[in-house]
PDB file of N, CA, C and O in Angstrom:
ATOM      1  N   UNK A   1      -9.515  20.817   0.650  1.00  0.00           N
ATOM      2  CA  UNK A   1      -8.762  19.596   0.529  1.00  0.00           C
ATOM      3  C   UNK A   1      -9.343  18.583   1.504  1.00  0.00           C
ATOM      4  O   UNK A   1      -9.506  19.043   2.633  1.00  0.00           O
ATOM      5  N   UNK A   2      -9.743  17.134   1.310  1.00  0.00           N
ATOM      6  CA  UNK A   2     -10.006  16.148   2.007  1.00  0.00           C
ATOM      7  C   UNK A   2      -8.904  15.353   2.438  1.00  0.00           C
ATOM      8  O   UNK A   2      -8.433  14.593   1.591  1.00  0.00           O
ATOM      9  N   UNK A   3      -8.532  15.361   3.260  1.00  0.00           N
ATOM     10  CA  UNK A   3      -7.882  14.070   3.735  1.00  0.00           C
ATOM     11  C   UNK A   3      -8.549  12.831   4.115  1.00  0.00           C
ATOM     12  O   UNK A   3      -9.552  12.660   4.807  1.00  0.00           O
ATOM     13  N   UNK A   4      -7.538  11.732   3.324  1.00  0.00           N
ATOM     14  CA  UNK A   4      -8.153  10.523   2.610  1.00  0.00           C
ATOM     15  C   UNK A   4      -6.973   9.329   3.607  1.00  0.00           C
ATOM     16  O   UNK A   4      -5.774   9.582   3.728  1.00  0.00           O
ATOM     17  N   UNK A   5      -7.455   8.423   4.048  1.00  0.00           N
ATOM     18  CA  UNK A   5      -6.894   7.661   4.352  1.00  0.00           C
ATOM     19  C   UNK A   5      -7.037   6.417   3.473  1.00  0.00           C
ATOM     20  O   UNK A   5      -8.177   6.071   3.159  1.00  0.00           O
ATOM     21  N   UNK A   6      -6.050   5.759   3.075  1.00  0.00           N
ATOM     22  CA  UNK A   6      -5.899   3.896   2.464  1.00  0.00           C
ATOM     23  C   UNK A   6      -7.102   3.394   2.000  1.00  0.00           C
ATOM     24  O   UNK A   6      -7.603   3.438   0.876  1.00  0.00           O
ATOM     25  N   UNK A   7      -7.633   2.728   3.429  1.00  0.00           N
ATOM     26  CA  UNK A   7      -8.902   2.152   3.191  1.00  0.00           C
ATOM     27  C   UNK A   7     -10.048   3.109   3.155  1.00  0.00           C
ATOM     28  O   UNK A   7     -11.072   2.438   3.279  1.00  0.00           O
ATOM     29  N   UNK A   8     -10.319   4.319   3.046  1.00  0.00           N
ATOM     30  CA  UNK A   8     -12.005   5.142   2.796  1.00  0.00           C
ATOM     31  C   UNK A   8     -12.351   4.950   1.517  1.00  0.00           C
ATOM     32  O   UNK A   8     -11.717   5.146   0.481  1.00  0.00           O
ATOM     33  N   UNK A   9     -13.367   4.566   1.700  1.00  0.00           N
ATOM     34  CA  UNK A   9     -14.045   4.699   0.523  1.00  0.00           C
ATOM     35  C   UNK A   9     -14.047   3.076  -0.479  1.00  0.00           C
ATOM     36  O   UNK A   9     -13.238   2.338   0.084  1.00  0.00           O
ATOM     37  N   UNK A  10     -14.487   2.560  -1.351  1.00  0.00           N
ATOM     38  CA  UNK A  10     -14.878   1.162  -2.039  1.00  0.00           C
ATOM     39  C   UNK A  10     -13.373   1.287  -3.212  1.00  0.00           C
ATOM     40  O   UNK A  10     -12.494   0.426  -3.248  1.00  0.00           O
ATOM     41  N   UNK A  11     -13.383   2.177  -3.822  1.00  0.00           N
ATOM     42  CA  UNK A  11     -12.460   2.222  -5.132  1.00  0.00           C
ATOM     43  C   UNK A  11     -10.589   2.360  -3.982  1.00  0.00           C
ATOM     44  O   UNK A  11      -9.695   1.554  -3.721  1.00  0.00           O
ATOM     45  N   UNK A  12     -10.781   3.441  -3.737  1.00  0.00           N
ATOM     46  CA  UNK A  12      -9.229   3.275  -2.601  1.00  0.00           C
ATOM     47  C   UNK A  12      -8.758   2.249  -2.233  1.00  0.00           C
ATOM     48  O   UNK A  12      -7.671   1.771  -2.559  1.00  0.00           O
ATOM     49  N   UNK A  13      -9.601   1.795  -1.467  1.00  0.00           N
ATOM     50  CA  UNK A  13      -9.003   0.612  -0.780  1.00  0.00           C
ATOM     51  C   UNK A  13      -8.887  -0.682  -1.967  1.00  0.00           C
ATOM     52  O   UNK A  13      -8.412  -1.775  -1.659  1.00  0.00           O
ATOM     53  N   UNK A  14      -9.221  -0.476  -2.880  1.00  0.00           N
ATOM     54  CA  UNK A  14      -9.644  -1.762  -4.201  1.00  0.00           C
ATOM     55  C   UNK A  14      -8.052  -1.851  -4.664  1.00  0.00           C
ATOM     56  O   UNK A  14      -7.371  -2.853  -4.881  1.00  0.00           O
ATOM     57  N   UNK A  15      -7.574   0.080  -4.765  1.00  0.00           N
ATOM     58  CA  UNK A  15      -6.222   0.063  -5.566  1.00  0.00           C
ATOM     59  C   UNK A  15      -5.266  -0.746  -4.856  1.00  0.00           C
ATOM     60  O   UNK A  15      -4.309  -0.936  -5.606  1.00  0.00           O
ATOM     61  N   UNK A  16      -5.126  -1.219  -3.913  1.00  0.00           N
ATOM     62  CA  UNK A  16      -3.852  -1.879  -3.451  1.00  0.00           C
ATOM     63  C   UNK A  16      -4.057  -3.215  -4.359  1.00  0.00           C
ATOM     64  O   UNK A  16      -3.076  -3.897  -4.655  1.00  0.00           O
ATOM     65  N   UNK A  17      -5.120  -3.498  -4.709  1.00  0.00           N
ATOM     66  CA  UNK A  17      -4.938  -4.810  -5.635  1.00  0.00           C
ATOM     67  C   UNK A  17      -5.188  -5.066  -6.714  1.00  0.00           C
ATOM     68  O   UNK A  17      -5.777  -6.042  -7.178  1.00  0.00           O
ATOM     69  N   UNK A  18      -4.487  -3.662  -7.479  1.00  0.00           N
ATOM     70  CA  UNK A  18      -4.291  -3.424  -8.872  1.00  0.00           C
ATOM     71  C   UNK A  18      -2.679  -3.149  -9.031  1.00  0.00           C
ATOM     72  O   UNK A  18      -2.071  -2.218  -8.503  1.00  0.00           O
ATOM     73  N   UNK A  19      -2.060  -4.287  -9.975  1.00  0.00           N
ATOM     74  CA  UNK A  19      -1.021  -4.405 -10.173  1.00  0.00           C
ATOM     75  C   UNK A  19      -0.320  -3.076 -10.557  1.00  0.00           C
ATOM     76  O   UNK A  19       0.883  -2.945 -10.332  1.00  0.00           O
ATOM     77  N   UNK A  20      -1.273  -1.783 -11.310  1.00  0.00           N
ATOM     78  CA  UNK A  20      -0.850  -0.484 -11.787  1.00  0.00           C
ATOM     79  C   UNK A  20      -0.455   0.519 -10.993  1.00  0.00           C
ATOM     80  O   UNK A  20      -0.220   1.685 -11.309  1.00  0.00           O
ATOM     81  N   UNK A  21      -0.358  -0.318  -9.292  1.00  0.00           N
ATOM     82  CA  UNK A  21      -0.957   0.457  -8.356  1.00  0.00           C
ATOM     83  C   UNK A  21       0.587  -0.339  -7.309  1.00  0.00           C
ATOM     84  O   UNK A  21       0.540  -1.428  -6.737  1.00  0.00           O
ATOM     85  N   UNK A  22       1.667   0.510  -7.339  1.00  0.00           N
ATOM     86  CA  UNK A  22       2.722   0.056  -6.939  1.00  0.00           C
ATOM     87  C   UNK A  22       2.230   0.361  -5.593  1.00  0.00           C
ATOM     88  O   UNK A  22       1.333   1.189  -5.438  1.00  0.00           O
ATOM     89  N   UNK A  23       2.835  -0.342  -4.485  1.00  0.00           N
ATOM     90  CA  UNK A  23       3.156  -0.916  -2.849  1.00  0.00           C
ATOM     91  C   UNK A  23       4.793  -0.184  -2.966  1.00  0.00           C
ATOM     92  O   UNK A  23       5.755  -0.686  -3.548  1.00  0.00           O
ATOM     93  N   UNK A  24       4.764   0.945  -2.337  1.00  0.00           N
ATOM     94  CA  UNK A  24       5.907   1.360  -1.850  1.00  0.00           C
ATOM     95  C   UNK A  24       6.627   1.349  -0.372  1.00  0.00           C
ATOM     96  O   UNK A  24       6.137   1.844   0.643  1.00  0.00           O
ATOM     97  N   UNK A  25       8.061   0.590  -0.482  1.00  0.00           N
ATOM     98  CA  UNK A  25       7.960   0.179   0.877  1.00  0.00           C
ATOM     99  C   UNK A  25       9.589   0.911   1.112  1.00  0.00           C
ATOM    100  O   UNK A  25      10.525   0.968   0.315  1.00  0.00           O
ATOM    101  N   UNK A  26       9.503   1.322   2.247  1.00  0.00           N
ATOM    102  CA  UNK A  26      11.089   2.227   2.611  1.00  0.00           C
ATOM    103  C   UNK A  26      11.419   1.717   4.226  1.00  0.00           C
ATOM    104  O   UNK A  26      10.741   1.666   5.253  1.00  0.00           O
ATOM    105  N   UNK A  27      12.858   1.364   3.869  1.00  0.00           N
ATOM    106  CA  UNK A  27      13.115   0.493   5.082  1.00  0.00           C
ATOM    107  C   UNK A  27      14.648   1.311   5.779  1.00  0.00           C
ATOM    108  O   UNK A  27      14.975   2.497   5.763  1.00  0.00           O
ATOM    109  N   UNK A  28      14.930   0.817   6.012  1.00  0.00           N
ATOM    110  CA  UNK A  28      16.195   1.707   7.291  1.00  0.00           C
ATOM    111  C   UNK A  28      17.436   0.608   6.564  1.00  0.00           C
ATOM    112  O   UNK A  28      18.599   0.993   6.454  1.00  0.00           O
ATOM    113  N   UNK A  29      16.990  -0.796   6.099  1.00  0.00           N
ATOM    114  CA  UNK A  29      18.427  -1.419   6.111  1.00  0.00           C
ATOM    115  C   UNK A  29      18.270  -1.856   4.712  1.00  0.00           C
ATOM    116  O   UNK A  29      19.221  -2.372   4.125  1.00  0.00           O
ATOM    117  N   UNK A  30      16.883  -1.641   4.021  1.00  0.00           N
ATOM    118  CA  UNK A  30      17.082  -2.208   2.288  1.00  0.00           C
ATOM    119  C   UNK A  30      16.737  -1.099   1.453  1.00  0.00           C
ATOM    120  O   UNK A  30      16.880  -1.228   0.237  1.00  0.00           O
ATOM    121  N   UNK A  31      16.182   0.265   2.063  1.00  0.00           N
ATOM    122  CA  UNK A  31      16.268   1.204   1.285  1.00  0.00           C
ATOM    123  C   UNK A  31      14.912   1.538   0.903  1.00  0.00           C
ATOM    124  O   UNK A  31      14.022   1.414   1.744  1.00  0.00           O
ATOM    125  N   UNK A  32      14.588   2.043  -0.541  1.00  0.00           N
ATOM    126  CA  UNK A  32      12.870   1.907  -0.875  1.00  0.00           C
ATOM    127  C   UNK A  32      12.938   0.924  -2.203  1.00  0.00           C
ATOM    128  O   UNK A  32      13.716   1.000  -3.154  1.00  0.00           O
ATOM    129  N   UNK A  33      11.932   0.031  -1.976  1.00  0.00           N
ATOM    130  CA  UNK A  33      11.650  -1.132  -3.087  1.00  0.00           C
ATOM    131  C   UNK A  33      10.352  -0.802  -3.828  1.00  0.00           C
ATOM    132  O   UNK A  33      10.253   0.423  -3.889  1.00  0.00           O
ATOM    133  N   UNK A  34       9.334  -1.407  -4.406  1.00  0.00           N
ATOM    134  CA  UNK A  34       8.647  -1.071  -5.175  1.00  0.00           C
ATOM    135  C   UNK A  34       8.267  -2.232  -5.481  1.00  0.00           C
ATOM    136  O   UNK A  34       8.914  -2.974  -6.219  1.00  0.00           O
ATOM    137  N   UNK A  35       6.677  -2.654  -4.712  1.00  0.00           N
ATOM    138  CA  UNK A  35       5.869  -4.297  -5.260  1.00  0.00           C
ATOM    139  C   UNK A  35       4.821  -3.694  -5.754  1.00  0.00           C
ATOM    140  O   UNK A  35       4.327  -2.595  -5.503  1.00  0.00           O
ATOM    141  N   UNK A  36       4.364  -5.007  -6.905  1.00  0.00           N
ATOM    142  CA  UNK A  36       3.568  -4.382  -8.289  1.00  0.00           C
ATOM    143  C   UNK A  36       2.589  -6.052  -7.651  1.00  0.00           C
ATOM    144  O   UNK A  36       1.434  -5.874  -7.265  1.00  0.00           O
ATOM    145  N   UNK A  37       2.962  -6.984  -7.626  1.00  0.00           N
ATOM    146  CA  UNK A  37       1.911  -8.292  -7.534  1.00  0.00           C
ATOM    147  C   UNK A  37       1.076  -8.419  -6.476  1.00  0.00           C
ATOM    148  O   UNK A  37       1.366  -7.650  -5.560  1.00  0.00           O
ATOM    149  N   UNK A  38       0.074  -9.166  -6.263  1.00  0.00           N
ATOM    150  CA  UNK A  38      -0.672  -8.882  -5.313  1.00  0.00           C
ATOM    151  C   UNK A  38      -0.152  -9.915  -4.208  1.00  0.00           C
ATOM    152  O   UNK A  38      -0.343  -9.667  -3.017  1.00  0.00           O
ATOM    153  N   UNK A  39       0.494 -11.053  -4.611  1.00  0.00           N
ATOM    154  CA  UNK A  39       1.677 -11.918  -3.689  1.00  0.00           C
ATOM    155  C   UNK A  39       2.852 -11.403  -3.128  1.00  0.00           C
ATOM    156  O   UNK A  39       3.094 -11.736  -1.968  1.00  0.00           O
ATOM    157  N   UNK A  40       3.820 -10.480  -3.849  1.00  0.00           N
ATOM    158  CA  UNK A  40       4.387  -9.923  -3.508  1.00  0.00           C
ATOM    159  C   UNK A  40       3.920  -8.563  -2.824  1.00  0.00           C
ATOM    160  O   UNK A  40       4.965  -8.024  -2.458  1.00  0.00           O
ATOM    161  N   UNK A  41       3.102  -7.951  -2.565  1.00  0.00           N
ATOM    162  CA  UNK A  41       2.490  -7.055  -1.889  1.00  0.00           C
ATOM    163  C   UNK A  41       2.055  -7.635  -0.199  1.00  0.00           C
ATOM    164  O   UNK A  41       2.437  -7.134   0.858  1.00  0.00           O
ATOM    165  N   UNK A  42       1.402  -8.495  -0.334  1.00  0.00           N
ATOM    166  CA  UNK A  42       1.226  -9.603   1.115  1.00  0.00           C
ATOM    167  C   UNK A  42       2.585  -9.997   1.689  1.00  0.00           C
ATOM    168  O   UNK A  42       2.910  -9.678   2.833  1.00  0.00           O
ATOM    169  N   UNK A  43       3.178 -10.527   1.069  1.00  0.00           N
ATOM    170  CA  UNK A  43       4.434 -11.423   1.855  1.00  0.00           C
ATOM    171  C   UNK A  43       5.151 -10.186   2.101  1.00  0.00           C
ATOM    172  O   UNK A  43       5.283 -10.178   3.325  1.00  0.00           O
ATOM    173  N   UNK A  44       5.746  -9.026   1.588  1.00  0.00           N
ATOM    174  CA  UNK A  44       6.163  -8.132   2.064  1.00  0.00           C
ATOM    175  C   UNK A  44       5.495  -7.460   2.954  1.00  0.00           C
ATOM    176  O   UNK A  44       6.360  -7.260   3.806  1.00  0.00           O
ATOM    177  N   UNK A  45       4.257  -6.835   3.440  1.00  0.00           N
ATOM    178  CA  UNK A  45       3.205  -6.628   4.294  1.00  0.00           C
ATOM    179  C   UNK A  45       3.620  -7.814   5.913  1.00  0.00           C
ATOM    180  O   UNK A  45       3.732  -7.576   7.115  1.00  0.00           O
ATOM    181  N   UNK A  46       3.722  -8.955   5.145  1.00  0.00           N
ATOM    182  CA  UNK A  46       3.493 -10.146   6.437  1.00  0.00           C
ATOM    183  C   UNK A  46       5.100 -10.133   6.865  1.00  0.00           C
ATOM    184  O   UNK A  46       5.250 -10.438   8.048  1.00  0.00           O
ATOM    185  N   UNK A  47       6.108  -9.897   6.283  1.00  0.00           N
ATOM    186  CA  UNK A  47       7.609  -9.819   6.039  1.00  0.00           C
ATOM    187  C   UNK A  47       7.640  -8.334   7.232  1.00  0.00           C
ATOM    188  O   UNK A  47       8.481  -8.351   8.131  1.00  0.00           O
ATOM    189  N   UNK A  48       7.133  -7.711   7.170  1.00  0.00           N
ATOM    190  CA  UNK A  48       7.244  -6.009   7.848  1.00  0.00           C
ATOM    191  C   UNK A  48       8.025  -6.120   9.088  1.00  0.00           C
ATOM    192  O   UNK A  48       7.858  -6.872  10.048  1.00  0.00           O
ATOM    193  N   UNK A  49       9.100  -5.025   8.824  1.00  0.00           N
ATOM    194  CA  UNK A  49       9.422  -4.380  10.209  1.00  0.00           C
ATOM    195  C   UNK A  49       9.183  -3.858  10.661  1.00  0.00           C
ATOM    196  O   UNK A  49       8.919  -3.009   9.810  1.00  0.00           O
ATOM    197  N   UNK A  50       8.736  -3.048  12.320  1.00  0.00           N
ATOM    198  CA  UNK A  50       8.531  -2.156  12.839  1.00  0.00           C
ATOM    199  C   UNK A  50       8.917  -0.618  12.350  1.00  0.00           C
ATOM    200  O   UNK A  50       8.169   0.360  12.348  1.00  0.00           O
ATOM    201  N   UNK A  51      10.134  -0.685  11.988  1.00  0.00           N
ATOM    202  CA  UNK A  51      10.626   0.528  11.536  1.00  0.00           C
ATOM    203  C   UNK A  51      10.256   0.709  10.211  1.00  0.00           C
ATOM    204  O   UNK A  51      10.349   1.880   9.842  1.00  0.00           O
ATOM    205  N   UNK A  52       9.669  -0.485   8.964  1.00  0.00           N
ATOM    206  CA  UNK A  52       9.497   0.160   7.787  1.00  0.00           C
ATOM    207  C   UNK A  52       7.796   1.058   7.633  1.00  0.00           C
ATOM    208  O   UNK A  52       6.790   0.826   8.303  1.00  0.00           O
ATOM    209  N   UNK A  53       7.979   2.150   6.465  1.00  0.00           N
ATOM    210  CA  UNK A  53       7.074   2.455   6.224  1.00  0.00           C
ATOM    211  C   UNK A  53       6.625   2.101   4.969  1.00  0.00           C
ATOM    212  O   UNK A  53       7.364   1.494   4.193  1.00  0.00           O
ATOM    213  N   UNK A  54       5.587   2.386   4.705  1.00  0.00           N
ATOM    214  CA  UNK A  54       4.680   1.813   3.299  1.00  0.00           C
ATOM    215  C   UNK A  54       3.617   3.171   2.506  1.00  0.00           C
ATOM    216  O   UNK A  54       3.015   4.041   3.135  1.00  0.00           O
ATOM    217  N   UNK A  55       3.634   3.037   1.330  1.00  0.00           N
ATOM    218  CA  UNK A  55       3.074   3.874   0.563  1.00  0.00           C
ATOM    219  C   UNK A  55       2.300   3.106  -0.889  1.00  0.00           C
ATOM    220  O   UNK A  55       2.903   2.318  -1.618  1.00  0.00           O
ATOM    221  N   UNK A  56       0.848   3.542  -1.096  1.00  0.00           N
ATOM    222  CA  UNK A  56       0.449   3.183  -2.250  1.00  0.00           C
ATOM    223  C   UNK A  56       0.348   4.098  -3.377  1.00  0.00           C
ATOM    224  O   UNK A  56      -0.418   4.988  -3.009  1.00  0.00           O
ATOM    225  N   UNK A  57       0.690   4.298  -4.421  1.00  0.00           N
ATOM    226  CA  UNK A  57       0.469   4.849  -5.443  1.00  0.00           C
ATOM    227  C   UNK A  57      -0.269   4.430  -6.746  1.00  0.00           C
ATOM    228  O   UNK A  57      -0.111   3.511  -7.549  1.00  0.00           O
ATOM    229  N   UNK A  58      -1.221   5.569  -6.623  1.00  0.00           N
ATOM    230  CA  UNK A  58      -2.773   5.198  -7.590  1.00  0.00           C
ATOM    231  C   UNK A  58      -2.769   6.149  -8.237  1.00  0.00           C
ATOM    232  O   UNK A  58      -2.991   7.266  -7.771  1.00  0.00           O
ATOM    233  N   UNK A  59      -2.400   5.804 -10.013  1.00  0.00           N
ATOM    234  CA  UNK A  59      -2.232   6.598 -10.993  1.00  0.00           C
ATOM    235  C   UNK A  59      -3.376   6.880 -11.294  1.00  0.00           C
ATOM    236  O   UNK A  59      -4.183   6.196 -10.664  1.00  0.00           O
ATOM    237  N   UNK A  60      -3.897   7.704 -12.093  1.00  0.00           N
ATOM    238  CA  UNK A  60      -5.054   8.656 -12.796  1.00  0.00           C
ATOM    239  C   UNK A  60      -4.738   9.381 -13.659  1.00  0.00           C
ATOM    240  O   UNK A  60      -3.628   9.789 -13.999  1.00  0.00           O
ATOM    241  N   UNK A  61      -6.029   9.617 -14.159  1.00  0.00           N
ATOM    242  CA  UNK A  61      -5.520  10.097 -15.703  1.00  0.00           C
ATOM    243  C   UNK A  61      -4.723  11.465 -16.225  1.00  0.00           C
ATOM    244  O   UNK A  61      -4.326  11.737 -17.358  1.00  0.00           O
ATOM    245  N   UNK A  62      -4.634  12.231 -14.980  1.00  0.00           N
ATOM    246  CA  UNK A  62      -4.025  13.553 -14.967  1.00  0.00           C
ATOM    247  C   UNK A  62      -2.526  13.760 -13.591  1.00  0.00           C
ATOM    248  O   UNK A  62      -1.603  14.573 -13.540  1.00  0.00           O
ATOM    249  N   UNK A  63      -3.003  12.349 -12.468  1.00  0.00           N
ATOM    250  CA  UNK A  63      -1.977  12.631 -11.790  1.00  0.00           C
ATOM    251  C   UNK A  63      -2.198  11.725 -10.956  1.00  0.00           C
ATOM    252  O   UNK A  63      -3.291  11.159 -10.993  1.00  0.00           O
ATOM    253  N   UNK A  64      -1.063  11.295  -9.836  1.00  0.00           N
ATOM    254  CA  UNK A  64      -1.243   9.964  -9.503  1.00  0.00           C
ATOM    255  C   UNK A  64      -1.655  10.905  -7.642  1.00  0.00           C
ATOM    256  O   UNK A  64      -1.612  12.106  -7.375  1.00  0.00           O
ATOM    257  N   UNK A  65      -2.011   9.716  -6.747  1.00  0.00           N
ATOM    258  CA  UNK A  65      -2.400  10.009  -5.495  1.00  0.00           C
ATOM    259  C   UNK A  65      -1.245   9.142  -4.659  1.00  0.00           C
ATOM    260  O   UNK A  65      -0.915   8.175  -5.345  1.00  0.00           O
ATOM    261  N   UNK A  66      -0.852   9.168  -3.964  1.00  0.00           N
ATOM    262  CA  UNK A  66      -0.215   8.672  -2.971  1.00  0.00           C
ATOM    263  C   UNK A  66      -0.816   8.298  -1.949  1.00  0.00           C
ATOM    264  O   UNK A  66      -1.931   8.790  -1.771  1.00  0.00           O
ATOM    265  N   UNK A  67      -0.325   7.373  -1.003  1.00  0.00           N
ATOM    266  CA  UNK A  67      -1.172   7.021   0.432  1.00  0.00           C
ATOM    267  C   UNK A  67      -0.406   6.349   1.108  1.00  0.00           C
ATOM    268  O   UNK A  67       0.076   5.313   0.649  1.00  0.00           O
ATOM    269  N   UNK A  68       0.005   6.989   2.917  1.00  0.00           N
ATOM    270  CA  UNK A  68       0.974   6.330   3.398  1.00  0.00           C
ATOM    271  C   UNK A  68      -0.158   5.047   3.773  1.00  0.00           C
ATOM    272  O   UNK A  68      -1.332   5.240   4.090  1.00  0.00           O
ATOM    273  N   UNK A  69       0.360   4.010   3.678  1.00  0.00           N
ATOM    274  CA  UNK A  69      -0.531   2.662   4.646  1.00  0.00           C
ATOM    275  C   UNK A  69       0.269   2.601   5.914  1.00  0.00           C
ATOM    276  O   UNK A  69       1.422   2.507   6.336  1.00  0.00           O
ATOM    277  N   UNK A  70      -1.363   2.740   6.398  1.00  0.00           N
ATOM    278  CA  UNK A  70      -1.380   2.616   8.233  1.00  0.00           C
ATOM    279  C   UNK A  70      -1.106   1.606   8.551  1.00  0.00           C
ATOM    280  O   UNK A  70      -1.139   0.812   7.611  1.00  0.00           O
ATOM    281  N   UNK A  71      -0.628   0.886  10.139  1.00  0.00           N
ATOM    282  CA  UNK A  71      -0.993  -0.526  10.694  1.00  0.00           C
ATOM    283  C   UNK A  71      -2.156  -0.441  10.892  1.00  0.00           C
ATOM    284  O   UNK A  71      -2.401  -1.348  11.688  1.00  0.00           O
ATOM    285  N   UNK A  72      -3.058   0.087  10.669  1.00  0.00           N
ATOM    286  CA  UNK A  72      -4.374  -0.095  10.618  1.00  0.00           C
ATOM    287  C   UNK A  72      -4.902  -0.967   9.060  1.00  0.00           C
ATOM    288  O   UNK A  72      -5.469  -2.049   8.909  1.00  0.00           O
ATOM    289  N   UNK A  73      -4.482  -0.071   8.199  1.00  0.00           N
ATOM    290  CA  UNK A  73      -4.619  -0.368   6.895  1.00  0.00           C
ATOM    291  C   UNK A  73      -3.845  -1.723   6.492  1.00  0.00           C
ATOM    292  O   UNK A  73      -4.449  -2.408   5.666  1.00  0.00           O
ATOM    293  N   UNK A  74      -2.976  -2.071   6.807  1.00  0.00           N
ATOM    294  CA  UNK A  74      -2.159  -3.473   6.919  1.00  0.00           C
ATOM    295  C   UNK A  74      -3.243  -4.684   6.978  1.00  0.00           C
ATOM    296  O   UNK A  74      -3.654  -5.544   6.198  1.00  0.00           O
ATOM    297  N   UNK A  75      -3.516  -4.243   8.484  1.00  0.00           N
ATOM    298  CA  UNK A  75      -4.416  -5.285   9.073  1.00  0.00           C
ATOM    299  C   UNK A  75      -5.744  -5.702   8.152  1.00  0.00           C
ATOM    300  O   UNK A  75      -6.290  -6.777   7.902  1.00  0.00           O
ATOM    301  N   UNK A  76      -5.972  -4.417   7.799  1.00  0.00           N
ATOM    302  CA  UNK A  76      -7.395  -4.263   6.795  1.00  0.00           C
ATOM    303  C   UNK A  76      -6.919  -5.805   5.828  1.00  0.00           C
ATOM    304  O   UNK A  76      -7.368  -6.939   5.998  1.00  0.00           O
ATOM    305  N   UNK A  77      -5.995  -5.396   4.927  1.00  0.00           N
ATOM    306  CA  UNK A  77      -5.312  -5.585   3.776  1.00  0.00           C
ATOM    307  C   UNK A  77      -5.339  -7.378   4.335  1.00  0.00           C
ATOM    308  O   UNK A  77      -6.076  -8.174   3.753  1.00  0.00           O
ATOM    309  N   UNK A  78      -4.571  -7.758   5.341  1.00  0.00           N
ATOM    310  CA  UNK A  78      -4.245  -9.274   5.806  1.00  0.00           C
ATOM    311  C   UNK A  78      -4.699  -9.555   6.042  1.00  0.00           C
ATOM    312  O   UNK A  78      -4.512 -10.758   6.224  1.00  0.00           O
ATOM    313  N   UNK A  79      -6.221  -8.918   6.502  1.00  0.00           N
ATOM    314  CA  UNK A  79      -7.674  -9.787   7.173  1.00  0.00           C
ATOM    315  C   UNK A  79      -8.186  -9.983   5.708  1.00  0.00           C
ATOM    316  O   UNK A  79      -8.257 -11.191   5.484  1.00  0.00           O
ATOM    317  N   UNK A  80      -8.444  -9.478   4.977  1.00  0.00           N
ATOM    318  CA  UNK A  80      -8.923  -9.836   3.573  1.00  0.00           C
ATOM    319  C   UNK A  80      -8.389 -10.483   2.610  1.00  0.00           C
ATOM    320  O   UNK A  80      -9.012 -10.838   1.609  1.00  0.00           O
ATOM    321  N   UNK A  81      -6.728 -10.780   2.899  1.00  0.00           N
ATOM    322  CA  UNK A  81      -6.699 -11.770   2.049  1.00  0.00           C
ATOM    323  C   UNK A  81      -6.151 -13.587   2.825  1.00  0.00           C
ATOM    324  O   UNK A  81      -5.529 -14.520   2.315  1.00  0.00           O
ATOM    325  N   UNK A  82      -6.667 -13.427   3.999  1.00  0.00           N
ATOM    326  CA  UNK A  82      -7.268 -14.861   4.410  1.00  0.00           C
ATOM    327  C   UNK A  82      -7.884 -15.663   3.011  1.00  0.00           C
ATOM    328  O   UNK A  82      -8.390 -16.781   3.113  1.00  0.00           O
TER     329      UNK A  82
END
């Protein structure tokens, strides 16, 4: 088994900005939501609380992958869409 972080690799890091490719976000006071746009994926990202966490999900043709996003991976994500 490899462990895969967010951003490794060219195609991974691409899925956060594929609409097929839900932004899962779980918070302490709104619960877990679910962003599909690539606007709504940012402003929620730039919106973040300390306490929320975040997850991407990247379907495939037999089964989908999950990925918690890091504050590392955030940063990735908000430096690129300057």
């Amino acid at each position: 088994m490899k462990l895969r972080n967010f951003t490794d690799g060219n195609s991974l890091g691409k899925c956060f900005f594929y609409p097929t490719s839900p932004m899962i976000k779980i918070s302490k006071t709104e619960g877990i939501t679910y962003h599909h746009s690539m606007n709504d994926k940012i402003a929620t990202l730039k919106a973040r609380k300390r306490s929320d966490k975040f997850m991407i999900a990247w379907p495939g043709q037999w089964s989908t992958d999950v990925f918690e996003i890091t504050n590392f991976d955030i940063g990735v994500v908000l430096e690129g869409a300057k």
